[in-house]
BAVEX-43387 format. One record per residue (C-alpha): residue number from 1; x, y, z. Coordinates in nm, 2 decimals. Example, Ala and Ser with C-alpha at 12.3 -4.5 7.8 and 13.67 -1.06 7.14 Angstrom:
// BAVEX-43387
SITE_1_1.23_-0.45_0.78
SITE_2_1.37_-0.11_0.71
END
This chain:
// BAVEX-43387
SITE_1_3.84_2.30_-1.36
SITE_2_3.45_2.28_-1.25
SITE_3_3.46_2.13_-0.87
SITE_4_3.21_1.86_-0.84
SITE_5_2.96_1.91_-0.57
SITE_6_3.02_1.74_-0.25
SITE_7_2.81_1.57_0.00
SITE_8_2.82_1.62_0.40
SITE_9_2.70_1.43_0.71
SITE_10_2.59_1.58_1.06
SITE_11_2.41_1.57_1.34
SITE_12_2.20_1.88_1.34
SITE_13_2.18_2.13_1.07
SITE_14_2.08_2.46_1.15
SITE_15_1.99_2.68_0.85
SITE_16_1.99_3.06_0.95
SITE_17_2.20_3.16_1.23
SITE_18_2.05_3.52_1.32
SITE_19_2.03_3.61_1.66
SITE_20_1.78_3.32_1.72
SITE_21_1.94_3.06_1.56
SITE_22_2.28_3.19_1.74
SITE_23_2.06_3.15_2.10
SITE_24_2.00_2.79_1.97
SITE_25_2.36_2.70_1.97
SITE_26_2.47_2.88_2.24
SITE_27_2.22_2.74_2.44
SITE_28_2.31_2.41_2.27
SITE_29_2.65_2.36_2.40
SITE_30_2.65_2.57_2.72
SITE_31_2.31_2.37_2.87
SITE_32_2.39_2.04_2.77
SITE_33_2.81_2.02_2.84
SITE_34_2.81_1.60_2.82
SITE_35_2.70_1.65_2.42
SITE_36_2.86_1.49_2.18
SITE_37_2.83_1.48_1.79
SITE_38_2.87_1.76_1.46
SITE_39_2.65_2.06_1.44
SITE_40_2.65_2.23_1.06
SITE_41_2.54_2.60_1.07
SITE_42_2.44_2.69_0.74
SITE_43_2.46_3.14_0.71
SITE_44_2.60_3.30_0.50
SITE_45_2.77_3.61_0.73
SITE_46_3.04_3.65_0.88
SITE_47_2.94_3.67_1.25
SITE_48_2.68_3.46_1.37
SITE_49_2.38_3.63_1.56
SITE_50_2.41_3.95_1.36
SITE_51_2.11_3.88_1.16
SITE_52_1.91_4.14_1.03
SITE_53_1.90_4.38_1.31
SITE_54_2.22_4.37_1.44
SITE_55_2.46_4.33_1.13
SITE_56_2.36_4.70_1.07
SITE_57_2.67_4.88_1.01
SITE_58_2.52_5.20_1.04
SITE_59_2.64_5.38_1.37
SITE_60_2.32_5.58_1.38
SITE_61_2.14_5.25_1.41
SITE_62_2.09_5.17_1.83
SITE_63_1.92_4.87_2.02
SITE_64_1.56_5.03_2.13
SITE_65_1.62_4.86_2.50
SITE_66_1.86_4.97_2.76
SITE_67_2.22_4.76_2.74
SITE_68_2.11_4.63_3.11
SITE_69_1.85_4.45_3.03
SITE_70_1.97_4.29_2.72
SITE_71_2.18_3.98_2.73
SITE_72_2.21_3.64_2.48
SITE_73_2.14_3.41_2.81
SITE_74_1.82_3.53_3.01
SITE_75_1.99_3.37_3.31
SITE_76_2.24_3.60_3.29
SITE_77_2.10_3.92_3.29
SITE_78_2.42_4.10_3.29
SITE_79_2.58_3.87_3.09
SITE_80_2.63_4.15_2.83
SITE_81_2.71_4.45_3.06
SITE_82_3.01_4.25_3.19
SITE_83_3.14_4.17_2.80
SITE_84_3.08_4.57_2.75
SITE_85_3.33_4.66_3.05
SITE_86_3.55_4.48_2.88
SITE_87_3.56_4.67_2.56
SITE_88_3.66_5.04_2.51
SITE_89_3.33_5.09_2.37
SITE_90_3.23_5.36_2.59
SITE_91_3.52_5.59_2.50
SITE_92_3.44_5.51_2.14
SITE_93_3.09_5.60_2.16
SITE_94_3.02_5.84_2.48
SITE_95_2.64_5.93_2.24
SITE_96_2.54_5.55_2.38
SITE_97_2.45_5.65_2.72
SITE_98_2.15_5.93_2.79
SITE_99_2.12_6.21_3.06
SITE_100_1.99_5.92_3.30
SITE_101_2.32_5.72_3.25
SITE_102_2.15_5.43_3.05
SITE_103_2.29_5.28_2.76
SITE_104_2.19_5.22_2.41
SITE_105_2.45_5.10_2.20
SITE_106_2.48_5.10_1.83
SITE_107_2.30_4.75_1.71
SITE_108_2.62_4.64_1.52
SITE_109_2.82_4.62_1.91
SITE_110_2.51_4.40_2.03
SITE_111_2.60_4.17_1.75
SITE_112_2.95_4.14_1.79
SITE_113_2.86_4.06_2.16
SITE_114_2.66_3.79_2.02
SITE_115_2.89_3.62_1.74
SITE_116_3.15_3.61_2.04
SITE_117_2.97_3.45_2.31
SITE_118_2.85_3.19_2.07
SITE_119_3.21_3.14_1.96
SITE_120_3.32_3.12_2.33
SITE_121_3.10_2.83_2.37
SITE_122_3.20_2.65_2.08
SITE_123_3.55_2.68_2.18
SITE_124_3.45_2.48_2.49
SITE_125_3.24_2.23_2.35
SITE_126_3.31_1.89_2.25
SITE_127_3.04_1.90_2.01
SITE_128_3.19_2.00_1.66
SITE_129_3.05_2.31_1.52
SITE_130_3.11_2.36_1.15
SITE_131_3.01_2.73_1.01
SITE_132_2.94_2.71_0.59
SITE_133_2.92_3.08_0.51
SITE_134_2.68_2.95_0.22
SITE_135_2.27_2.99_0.10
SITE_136_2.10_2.72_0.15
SITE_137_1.84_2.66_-0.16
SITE_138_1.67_2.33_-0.07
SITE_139_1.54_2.07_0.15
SITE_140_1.36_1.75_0.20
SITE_141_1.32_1.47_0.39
SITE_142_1.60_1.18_0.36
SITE_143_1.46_0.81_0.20
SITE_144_1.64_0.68_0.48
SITE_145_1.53_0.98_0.73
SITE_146_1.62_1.26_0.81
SITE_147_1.66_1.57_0.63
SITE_148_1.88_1.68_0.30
SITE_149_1.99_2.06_0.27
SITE_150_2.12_2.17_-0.05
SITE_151_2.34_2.49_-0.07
SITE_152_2.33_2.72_-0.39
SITE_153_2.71_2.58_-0.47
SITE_154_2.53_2.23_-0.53
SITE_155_2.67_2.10_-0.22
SITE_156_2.46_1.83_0.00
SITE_157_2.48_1.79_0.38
SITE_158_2.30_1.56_0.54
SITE_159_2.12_1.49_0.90
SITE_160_1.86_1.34_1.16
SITE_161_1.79_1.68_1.25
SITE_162_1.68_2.01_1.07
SITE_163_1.66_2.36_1.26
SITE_164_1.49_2.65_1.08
SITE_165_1.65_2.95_1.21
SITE_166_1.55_3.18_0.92
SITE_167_1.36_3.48_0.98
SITE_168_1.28_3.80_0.83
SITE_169_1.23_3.84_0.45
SITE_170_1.26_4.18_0.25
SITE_171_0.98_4.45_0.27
SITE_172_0.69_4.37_0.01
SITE_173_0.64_4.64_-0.23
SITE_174_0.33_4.84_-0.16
SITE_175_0.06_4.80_-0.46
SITE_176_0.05_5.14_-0.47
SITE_177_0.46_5.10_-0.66
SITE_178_0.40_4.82_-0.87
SITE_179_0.50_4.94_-1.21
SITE_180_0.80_5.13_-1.10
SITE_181_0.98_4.81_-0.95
SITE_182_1.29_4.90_-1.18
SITE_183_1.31_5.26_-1.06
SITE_184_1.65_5.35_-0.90
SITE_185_1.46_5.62_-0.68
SITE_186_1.24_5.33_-0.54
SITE_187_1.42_5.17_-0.24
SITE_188_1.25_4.84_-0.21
SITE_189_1.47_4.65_0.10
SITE_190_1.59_4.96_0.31
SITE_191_1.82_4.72_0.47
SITE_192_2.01_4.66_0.19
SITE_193_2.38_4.82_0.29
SITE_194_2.38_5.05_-0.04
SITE_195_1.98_5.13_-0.01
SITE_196_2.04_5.50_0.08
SITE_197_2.35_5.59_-0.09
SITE_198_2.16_5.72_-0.42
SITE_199_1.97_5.99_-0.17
SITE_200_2.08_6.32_-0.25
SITE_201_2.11_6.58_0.05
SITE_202_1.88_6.84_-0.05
SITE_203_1.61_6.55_-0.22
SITE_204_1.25_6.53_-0.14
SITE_205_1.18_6.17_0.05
SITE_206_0.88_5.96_0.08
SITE_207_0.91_5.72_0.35
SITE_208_0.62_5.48_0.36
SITE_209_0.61_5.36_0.75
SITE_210_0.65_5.47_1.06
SITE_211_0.75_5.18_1.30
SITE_212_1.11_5.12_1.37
SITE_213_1.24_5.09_1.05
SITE_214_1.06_5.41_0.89
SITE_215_1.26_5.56_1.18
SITE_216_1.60_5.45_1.15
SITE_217_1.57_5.57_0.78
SITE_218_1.48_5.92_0.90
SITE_219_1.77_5.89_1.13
SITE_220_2.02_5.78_0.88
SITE_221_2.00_5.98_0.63
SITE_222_2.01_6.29_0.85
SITE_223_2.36_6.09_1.00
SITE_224_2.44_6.11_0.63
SITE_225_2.39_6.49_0.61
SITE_226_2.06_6.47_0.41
SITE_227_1.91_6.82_0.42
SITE_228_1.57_6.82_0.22
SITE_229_1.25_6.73_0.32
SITE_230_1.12_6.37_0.45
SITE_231_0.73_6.29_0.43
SITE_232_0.65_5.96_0.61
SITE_233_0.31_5.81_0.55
SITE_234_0.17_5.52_0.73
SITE_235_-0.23_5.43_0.77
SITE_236_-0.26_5.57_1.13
SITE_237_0.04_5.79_1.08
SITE_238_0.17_5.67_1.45
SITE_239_0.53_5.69_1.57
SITE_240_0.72_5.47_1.85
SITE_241_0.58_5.58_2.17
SITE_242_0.85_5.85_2.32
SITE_243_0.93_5.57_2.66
SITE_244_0.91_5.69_3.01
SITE_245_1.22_5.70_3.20
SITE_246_1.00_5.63_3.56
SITE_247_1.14_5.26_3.70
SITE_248_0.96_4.98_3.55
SITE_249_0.81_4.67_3.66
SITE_250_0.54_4.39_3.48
SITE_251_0.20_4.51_3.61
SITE_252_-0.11_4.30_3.56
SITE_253_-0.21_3.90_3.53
SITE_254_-0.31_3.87_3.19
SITE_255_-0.29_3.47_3.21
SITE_256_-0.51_3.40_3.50
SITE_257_-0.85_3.32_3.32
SITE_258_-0.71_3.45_2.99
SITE_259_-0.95_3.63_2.75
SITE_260_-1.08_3.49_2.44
SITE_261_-1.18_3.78_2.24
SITE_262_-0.96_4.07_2.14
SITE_263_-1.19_4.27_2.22
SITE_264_-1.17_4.13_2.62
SITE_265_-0.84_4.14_2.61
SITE_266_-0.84_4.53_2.47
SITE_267_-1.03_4.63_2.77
SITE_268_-0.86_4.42_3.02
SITE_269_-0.55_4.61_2.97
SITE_270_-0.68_4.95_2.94
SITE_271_-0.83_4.87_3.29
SITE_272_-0.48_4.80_3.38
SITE_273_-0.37_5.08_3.23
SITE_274_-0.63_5.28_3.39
SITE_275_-0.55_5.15_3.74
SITE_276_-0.10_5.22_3.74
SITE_277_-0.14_5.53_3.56
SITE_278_-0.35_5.63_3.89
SITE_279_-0.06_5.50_4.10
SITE_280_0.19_5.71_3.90
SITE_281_0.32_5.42_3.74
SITE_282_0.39_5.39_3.39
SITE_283_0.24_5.22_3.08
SITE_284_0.58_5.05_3.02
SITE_285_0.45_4.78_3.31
SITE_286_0.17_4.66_3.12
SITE_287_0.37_4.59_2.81
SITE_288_0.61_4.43_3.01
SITE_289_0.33_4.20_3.15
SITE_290_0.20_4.10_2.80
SITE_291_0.51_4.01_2.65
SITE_292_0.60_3.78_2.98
SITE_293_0.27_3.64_2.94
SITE_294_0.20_3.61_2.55
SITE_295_0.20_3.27_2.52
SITE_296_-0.07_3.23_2.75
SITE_297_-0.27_3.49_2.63
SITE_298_-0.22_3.40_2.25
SITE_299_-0.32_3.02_2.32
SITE_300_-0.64_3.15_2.49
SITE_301_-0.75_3.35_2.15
SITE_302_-0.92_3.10_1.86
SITE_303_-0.77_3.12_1.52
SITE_304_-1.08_3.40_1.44
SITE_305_-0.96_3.63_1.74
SITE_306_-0.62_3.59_1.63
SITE_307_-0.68_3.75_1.30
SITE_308_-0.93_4.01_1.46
SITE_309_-0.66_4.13_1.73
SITE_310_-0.35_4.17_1.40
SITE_311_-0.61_4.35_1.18
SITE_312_-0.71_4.58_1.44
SITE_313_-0.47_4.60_1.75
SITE_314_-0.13_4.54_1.55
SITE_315_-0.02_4.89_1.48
SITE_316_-0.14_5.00_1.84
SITE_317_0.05_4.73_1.98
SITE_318_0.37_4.76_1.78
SITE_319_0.41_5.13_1.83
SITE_320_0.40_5.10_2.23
SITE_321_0.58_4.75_2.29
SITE_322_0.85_4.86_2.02
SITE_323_0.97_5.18_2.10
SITE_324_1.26_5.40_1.98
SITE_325_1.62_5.48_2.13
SITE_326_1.60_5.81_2.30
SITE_327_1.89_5.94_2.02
SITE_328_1.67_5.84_1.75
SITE_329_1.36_5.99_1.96
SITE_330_1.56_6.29_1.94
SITE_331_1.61_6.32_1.60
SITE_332_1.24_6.26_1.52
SITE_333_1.13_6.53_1.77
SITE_334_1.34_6.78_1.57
SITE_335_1.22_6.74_1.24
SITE_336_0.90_6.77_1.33
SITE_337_0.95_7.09_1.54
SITE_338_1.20_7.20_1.30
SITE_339_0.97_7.10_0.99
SITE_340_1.21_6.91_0.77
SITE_341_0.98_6.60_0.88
SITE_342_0.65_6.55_0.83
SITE_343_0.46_6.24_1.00
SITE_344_0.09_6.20_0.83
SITE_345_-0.20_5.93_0.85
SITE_346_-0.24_5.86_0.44
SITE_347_-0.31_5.62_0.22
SITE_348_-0.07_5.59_-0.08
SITE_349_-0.33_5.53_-0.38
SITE_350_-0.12_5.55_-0.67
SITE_351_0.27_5.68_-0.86
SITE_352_0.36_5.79_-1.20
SITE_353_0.74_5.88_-1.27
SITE_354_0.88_6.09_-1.49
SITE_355_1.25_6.20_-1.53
SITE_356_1.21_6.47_-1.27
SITE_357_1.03_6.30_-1.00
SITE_358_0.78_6.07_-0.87
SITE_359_0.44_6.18_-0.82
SITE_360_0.27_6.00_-0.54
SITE_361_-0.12_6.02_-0.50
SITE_362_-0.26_5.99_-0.12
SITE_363_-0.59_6.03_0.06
SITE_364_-0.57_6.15_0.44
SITE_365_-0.74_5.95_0.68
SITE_366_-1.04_6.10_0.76
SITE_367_-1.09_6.29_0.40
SITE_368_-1.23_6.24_0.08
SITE_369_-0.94_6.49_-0.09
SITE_370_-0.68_6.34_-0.31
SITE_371_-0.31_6.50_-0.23
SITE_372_0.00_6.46_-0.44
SITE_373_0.34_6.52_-0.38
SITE_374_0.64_6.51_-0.59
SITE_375_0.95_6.36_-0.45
SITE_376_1.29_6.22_-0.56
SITE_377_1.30_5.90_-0.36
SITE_378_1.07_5.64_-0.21
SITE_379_1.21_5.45_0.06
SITE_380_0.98_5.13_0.15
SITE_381_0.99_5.10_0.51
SITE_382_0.66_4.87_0.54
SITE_383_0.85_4.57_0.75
SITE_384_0.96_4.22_0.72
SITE_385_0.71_4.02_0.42
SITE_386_0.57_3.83_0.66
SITE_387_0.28_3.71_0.46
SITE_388_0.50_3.59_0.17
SITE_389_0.80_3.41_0.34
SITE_390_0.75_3.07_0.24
SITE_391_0.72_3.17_-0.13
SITE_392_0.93_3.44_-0.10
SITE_393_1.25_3.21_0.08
SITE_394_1.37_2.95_-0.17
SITE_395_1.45_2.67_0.10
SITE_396_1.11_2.73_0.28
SITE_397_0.97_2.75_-0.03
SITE_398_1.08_2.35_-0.14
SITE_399_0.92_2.21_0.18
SITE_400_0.63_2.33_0.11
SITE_401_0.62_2.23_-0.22
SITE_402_0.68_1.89_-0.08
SITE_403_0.41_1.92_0.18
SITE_404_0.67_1.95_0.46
SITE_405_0.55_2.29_0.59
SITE_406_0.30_2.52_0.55
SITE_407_0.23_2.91_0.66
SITE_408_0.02_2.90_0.97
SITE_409_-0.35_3.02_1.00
SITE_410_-0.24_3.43_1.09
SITE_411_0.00_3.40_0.80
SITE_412_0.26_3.55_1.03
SITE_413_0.53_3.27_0.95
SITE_414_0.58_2.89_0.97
SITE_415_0.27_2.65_1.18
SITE_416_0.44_2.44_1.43
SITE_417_0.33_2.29_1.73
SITE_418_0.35_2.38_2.13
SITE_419_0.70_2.25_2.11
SITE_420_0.81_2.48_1.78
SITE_421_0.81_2.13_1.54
SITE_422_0.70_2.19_1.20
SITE_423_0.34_2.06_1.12
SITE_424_0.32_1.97_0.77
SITE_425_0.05_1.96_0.53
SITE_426_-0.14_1.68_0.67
SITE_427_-0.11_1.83_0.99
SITE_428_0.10_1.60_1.15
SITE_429_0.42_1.74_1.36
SITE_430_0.74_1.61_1.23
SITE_431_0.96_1.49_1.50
SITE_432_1.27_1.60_1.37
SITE_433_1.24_1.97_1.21
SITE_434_1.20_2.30_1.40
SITE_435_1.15_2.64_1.39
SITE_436_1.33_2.90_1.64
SITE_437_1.27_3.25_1.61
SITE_438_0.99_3.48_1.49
SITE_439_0.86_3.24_1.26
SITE_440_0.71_3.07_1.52
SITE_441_0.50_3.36_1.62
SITE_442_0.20_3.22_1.50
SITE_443_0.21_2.93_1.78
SITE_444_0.37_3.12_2.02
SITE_445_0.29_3.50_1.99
SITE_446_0.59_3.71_2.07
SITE_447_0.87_3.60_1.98
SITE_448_1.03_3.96_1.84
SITE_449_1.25_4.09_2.11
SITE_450_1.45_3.99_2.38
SITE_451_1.46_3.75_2.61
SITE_452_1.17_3.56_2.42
SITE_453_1.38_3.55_2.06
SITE_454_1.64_3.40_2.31
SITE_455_1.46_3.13_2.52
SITE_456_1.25_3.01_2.25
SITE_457_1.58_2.88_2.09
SITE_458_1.69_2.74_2.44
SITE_459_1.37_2.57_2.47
SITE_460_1.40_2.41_2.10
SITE_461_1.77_2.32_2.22
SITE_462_1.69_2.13_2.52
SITE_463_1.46_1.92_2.28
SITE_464_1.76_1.88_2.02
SITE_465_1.97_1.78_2.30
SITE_466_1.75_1.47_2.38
SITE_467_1.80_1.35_2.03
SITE_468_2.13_1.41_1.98
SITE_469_2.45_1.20_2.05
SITE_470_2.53_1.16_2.45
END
């Protein structure tokens, strides 16, 4: 017997429930106790606040910041160091804590941590919290207001209020691979649970990236008992900076007077740079600075600037504010010393494959020689598809076929305003649709690591919470 779709009413429907749509319901219930009324998350996991990043099951996968200064509420700083002591995790995993006794536990823990203090609060909430494990493939705006989801099943739910909490989409497939989308030896989405199973031990690897996730490929496979040798090729060929382990502290005022070029800004903090590293102090500060102050210093840039500081500054940037675990530092220092790895600034040009292998064409930067190598498996490690996530996500996707989004002027994710609601196509804000998590970068700035990924969503939740039932 078929079941007939079914239709749903709530107050709030939250579609994606990574860790930044997890923050927006934890935040939800545990800042605004006198709530009433039903809250429909709409993810498809099993834990909510795993997401991406932290639904990993891979052990050899670790959170890149120090356990002590990660937590799901920023007013609790040790909010998650007190739910660790209460777990047997560091019997289970004495690897997680370095020679300086901090901790960097495997992402998948961090996750857990998250799914259960957002359970915690709805346990104590008299709002009514309603978990579909389900994909949602559509929305639009209600005749009668509102919004209408639909799920894949066919199913309907219905509500004032529509939170976007979807984030990162699957790698896009470098140019230099089109044509050999069907390959097995072509890893598209490295994330994928099964992506690396078809590696053999002793093959030949191409790894095109080197940020984060180039790295925790590297660092899996040899987990898996891979053997052979790993190329990784990336434009500038530049690695997570190897972190200090000197006490660190925000240095600089990046806000006061903000700069309005990137090139201003660029100086401004080597200047800052400059005047720590004289002190003894390290670089770490500055970072810590910027991120603290992004928003300020994002606002400041026009639209042109913007674009300027990604295509230039971008990879600088990434590779110093988003740096390795030490164990995974580790692990690239030995292949390199060792010479199983091999880190190179290339550009891919062009593939053929045969039965045997994949040849892939590259010119170093800085040369006018073509190189080739031969290698069993390409593993594409190029990041999230920013650039293509409305298309690319269906439910995104059908608002702005609708004209009820659009991708904002850096293409980096959704355009909303100062208070993270979706502009639409005629630029007007919609007063009851939001965005929490890095797809609001493109108004906000950073929003890719903790505690902004987390106070966004409270921000957006104290909004909600005005709207909502009393």
């Amino acid at each position: 017997m078929v079941q007939r779709p079914t239709s749903s009413k709530a107050d709030v429907i939250l579609v994606g429930a990574g860790l930044s749509g997890a923050a927006f319901v934890a935040h939800l219930l545990r800042d605004h106790p006198d709530l009433q009324g039903d809250v429909v998350v709409i993810e498809p996991a099993e834990r909510l606040g795993a997401g991406l990043a932290y639904g990993t099951a891979d052990p050899a996968h670790r959170t890149n910041v120090t356990a002590g200064r990660m937590s799901l509420f920023p007013d609790r700083p040790d909010h998650f160091i007190d739910w660790l002591s209460g777990t047997s995790e560091a019997a289970q995993d004495p690897d997680a804590v370095t020679s300086d006794g901090r901790r960097h536990v495997r992402r998948n823990l961090f996750g857990t941590y998250v799914d259960d203090a957002v359970r915690t609060q709805i346990a104590g909430s008299a709002v009514i919290v309603r978990h579909r494990r389900e994909r949602a493939s559509s929305a639009a705006p209600s005749p009668g207001g509102g919004w209408q989801v639909t799920l894949e099943t066919g199913d309907t739910v219905s509500a004032p209020l529509l939170v976007l909490g979807v984030s990162h989409t699957a790698p896009d497939l470098p140019a230099f691979l089109h044509g050999l989308e069907a390959d097995p030896r072509v890893v598209r989405d490295p994330w994928e649970r099964t992506a690396l199973e078809a590696i053999g031990p002793d093959d030949a690897v191409l790894v095109v990236g080197t940020g984060l996730t180039g790295c925790d490929v590297i660092t899996s496979l040899r987990a898996r008992g891979h053997r052979g040798s790993i190329l990784a090729l990336s434009r500038r060929g530049l690695l997570p900076r190897p972190r200090t382990w000197l006490p660190v502290s925000a240095s600089g005022d990046f806000a006061t007077d903000p700069e309005a070029t990137a090139l201003g800004l660029l100086r401004r903090v080597r200047q800052q740079v400059a005047q720590i590293a004289a002190l003894g102090e390290p670089w770490e500060g500055v970072v810590d600075a910027i991120r603290s102050q992004a928003r300020t210093i994002w606002k400041a840039l026009p639209v042109v600037e913007r674009r300027r500081l990604l295509r230039h500054l971008r990879p600088f940037w990434d590779v110093h504010r988003f740096q390795c675990a030490p164990q995974i530092e580790a692990v690239l220092a030995d292949g390199q010393r060792s010479g199983w790895l091999t880190v190179t600034a290339a550009m891919p040009l062009d593939a053929e494959a045969d039965t045997d292998a994949i040849t892939v064409r590259f010119r170093r930067r800085g040369r006018s020689a073509i190189e080739q190598v031969r290698i069993a498996a390409v593993v594409n490690c190029t990041g999230p598809g920013h650039r293509s996530v409305v298309s690319a996500h269906p439910l995104l996707r059908s608002l702005a076929d609708a004209g009820a989004l659009r991708a904002d002027s850096c293409r980096l994710g959704i355009d909303v305003d100062e208070t993270s609601r979706v502009i639409a196509v005629d630029g007007e804000a919609w007063p009851s649709l939001f965005v929490v998590g890095p797809l609001a970068r493109g108004t906000h700035g950073e929003l890719m690591g903790l505690p902004q990924v987390t106070t966004q969503p409270r921000e957006v939740a104290a909004l909600v919470a005005t709207l909502m039932p009393a």
